[in-house]
N, C-alpha and C positions, 0 to 999 in steps of 0.2 A: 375675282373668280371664286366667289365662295362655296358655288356647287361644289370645287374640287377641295375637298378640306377634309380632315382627318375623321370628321363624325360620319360620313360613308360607311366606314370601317363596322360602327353599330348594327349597319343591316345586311352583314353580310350573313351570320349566324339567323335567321328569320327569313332569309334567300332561299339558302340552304335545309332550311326546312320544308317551306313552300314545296321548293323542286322537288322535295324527297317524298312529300305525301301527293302533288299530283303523282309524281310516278305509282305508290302504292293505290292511288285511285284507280289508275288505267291498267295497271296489273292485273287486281281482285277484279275490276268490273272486265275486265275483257276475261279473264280465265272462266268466274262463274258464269258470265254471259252466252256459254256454250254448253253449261250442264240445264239440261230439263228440271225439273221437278214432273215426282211420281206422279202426282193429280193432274199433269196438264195445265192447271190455270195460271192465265195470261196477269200480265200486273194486274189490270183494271178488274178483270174477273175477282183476284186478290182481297182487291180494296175493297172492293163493289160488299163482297161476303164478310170482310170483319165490321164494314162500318153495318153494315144490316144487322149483324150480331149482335153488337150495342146500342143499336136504339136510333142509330145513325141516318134514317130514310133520307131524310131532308137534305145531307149532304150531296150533292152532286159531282160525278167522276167525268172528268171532260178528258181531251188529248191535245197536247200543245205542241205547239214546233220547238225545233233544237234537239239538243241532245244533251241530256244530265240537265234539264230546266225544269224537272219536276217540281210542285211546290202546294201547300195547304195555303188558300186566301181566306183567312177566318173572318174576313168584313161581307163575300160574297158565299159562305162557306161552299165551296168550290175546293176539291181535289185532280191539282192537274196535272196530267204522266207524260212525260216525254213522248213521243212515236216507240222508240227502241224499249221503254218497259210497258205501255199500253198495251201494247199487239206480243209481247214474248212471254215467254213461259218457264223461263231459266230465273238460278237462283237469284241472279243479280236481280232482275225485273220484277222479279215476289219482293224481296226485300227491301225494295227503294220505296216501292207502290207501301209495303206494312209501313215502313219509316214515316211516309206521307200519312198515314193513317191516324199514326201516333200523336203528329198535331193535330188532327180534327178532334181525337180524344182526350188532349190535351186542354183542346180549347171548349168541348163539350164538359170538360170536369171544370174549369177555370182555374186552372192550371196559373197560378200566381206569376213565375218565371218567363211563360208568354205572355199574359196580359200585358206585365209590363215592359217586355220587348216589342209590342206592338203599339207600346205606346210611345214608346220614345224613340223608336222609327224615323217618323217625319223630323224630330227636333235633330237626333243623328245627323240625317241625313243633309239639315240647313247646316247643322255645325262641322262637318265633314267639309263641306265646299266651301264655306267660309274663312276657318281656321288657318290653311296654307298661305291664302291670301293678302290675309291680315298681318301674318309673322311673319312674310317675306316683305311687304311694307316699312314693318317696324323696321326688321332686319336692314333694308339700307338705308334708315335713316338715322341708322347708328345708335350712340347711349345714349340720346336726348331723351328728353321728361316724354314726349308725344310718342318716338320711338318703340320704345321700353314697355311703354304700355298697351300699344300696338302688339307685342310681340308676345306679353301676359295674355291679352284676351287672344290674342290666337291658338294660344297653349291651352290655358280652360276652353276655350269651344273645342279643340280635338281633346281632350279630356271626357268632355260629354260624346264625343262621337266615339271615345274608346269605351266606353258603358256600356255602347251598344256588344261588340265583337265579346266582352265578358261575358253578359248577359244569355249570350246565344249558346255556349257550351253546356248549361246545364236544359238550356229545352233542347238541345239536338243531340243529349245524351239520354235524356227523358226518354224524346220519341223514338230512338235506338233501342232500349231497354224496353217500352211498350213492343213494339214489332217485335222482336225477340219471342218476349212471352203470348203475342194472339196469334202470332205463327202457330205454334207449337200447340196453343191451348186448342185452338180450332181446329186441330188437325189437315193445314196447311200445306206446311212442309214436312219432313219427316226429323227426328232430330241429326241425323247426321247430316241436310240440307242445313238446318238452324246452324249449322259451324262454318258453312259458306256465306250466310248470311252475314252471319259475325262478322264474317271478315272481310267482307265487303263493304258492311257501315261501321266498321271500325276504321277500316280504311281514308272513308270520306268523311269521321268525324278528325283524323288528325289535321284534314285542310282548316277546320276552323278553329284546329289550335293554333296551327300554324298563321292564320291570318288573325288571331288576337296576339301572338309572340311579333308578327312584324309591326303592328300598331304601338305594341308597349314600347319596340327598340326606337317607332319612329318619334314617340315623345320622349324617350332620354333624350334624341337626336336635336328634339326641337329645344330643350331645355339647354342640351350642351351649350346651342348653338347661343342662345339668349343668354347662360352667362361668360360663354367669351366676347360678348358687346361690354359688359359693366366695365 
């Protein structure tokens, strides 16, 4: 029963992170999601105006189902708002709509830090499903030569797939810091808005710290675990 074994104990501090920045997500977004902005404009109104600003036509602002599903597709360049910030008009909803903004202008500058997170996506995401797999293989067939080696390539593939969760803090502090400033510059928001905004994607940037902190504990976890086999 090796699920129950002492390297557990590694993801409890990455737990406790996790739960502590959703709750700061649903906090900031549910508090700002009740204050207006002075101008009335809706996310999509939002985006629709900063990406125009820059030169952005071609970009297209669609509306997607869910909630907090927003997202920039830079392969269909497509920007797309949740229901809850397309149709609102409060701060949460301007500043998730600028945040989304920030990658299309990220990726209209070529923005190095996305490029190559969008490229190593796909390879992520094979080495992410793979990785477990392979190391729980290794893992019960114990210290053998076939084993052991099993349980290395399982570690380098989540290696590569932890590249990815690095990679993602400086474009999703990038495009935090763009929205910020075309808030403001475009006369958007007001600046005493621009401090709910903060702190609304300040808020949703500690989730992706948090989910690179739990990836690092879970490869100590996989390391530990590999060398209490030798």
């Amino acid at each position: 029963m090796f699920f129950y074994d002492w390297t557990f104990i590694l993801l409890i501090p990455g737990m406790i992170l996790a739960a502590f920045a959703q709750a700061k997500v649903k906090s900031a977004y549910n508090k700002y999601s009740q204050v207006r902005t002075q101008n009335g404009l809706t996310g999509t109104q939002a985006a629709r105006q900063i990406l125009d600003a820059y030169g952005l036509h071609h970009v297209r602002v669609e509306q997607v189902a869910g909630e907090l599903t927003d997202h920039y597709d830079p392969r269909t360049k497509i920007l797309r708002l949740s229901q809850g910030v397309a149709n609102n008009n409060s701060i949460a909803a301007v500043g998730i709509a600028a945040h989304e903004t920030g990658h299309a202008l990220q990726d209209a500058s070529g923005y190095a830090p996305l490029r190559f997170r969008n490229f190593i996506v796909p390879i992520s995401n094979i080495a992410s499903t793979a990785s477990w797999p392979l190391f729980l293989i290794g893992l019960f067939m114990g210290n053998s030569n076939i084993g052991m080696t099993l349980m290395n390539l399982g570690i380098l593939l989540f290696i590569v797939a932890f590249a990815f969760y690095v990679i993602t803090l400086p474009v999703e502090f990038n495009a935090s810091s763009r929205a910020l400033n075309v808030l403001e510059q475009n006369y958007i928001v007001t600046s005493e808005e621009n401090r709910g905004v903060q702190k609304v994607l300040s808020a949703a940037a500690l989730t992706y710290v948090a989910s690179m902190v739990t990836a690092l504990l879970n490869l100590v976890r996989l390391i530990a675990l590999r060398n209490s086999r030798r």
